[in-house]
N, C-alpha and C positions, 0 to 999 in steps of 0.2 A: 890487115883490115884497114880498108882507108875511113875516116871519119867525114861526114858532109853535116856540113850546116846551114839551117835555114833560119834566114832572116825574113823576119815578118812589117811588112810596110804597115805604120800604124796612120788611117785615117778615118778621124772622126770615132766613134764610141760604139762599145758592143764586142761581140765576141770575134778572139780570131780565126782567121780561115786558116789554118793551116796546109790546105789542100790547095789552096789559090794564091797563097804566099801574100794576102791582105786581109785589113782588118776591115770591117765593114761598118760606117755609123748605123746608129740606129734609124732603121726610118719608118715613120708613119704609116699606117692602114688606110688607105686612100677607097672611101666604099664610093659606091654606084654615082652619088650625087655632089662628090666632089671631083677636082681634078688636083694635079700634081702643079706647084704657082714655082717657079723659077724665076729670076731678075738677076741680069746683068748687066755692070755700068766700066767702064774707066774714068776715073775720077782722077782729074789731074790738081794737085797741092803744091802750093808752093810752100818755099822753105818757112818753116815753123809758123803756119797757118792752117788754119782748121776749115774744112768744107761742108755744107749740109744740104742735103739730096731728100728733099718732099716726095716722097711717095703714093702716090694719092690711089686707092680703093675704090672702083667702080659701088655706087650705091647700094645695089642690091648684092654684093657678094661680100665675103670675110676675109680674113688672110690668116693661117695659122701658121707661124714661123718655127722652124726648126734648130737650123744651120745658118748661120753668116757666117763669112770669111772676106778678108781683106789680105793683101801680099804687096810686099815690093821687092825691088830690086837690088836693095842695097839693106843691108844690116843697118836698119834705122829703128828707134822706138815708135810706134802709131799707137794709136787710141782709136776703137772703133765702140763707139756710140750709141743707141739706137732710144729713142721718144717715142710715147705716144700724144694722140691725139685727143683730148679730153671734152667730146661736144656736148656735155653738160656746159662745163666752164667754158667752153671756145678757148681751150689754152694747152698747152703743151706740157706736159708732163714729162719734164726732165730726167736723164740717168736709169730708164726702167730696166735698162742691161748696160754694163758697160765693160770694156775687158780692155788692157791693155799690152803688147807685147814688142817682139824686135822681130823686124823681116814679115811676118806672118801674124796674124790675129786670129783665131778660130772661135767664134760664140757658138756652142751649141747650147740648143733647150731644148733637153730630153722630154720634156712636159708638154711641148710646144708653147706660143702663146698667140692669143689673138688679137687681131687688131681689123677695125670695123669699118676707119673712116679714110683714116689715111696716117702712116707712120712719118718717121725721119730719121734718116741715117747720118751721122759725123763724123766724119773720117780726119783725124788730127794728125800732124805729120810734125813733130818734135824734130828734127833734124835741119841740119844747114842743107840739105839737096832739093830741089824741084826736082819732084816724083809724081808719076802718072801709075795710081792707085787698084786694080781691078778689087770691084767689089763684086759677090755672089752671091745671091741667096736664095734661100731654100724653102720649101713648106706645101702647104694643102691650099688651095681655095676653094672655097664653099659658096655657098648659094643661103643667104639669109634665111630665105622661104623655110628651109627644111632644117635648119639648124637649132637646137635645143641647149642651153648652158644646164649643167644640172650644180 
């Protein structure tokens, strides 16, 4: 009897597929009056410098973030980041996620989180190499109108 093994690609959170040989993240319930909010950048860093990418919020909509992820190319440590925007204060609100890793970054928020006005991402790059960063992210956008916090 010969023995076969299956190896399961793990990306992102949730149960695995065993059937499709991946693991699925979790992802959000996207109803009638939102859409699915996607943003991609290459962010290019140079050696042991830190970059910040404003993200800014069309007025009337929201953002609910999921997933971020950052990658390079070389076995380097990065710090990826991520602020909000506090228009109470007119001030930025420091470290409200922050994760750091080598090669690869993944922030997931299973809970999602919101952000109203406009975020900022930081993408730190600890290493002696000038590396060009691809940042991803994930989430719902909404439409203020209809939106309820409970």
């Amino acid at each position: 009897m010969n023995k076969t093994s299956v190896s399961v690609v793990s990306i992102g959170i949730g149960r695995k597929d065993y059937s499709v040989n991946v693991e699925y993240s979790v992802q959000p319930l996207i109803r009638s009056w939102q859409d699915k909010y996607s943003y991609s950048n290459l962010i290019p860093v140079a050696a042991g410098a830190e970059v910040i990418t404003v993200i800014p919020i069309p007025a009337a909509d929201l953002y609910i973030l999921y997933d971020l992820n950052i990658s390079a190319e070389k076995n380097v440590l990065l710090r990826l980041q991520v602020d909000e925007w506090d228009p109470v204060t007119l001030a930025w609100i420091d470290a409200v996620f922050v994760k750091s890793g080598y090669q690869r970054v993944d922030l997931q928020i299973p809970d999602g989180f919101i952000f109203g006005d406009q975020y900022r991402v930081r993408v730190k790059n600890y290493s002696a190499f000038n590396l060009t960063i691809p940042l991803d992210i994930s989430g719902i956008k909404a439409s203020k109108a209809n939106y309820t916090s409970s």
